[in-house]
C-alpha positions, 0 to 999 in steps of 0.5 A: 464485512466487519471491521475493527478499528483499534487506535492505540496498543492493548486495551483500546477500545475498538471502533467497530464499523460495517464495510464493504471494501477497506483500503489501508495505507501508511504514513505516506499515504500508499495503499498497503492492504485492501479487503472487500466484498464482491459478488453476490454470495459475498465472496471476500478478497485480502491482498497486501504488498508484497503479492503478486496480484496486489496491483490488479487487486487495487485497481479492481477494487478502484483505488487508483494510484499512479505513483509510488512514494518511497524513503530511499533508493538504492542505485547500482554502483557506477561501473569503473571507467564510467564518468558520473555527468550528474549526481543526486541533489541534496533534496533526493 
């Protein structure tokens, strides 16, 4: 499998490698995307976010990741009647 990698927008000049497996993560450093090679007629295998079997993927292709970092949660809102014993710190 070839892989381009392109640091920058238009024009760049890209920095071409020869890979088996890539893993792709963002900013904070959780995986994204992963494509990779197996078997041994080279059969290929992308899965992203959002799909179903994206976890099973990653771990098959031994990328192992136990937690998951994310910007903001949303909270369900507190029923009426229902007292809130503790709230969200200033660090969360």
């Amino acid at each position: 499998m070839i892989i381009d990698v392109i640091n920058g927008i238009g024009g760049a000049e890209p920095i071409r490698l020869d890979a088996s497996q890539v893993v792709v993560y963002n900013d904070q450093g959780t995986p994204i995307m992963v494509a990779g090679e197996y078997g041994p007629k080279g059969a290929h295998c992308v899965a992203h976010v959002g799909d179903a079997n994206f976890n099973q993927i990653l771990q098959a292709f031994g990328v192992q990741r136990h937690e998951v970092i994310v910007d903001h949660i949303d909270r369900a809102p507190v029923p009426g009647g229902a007292r809130l014993l503790a709230g969200p710190t200033k660090d969360t």
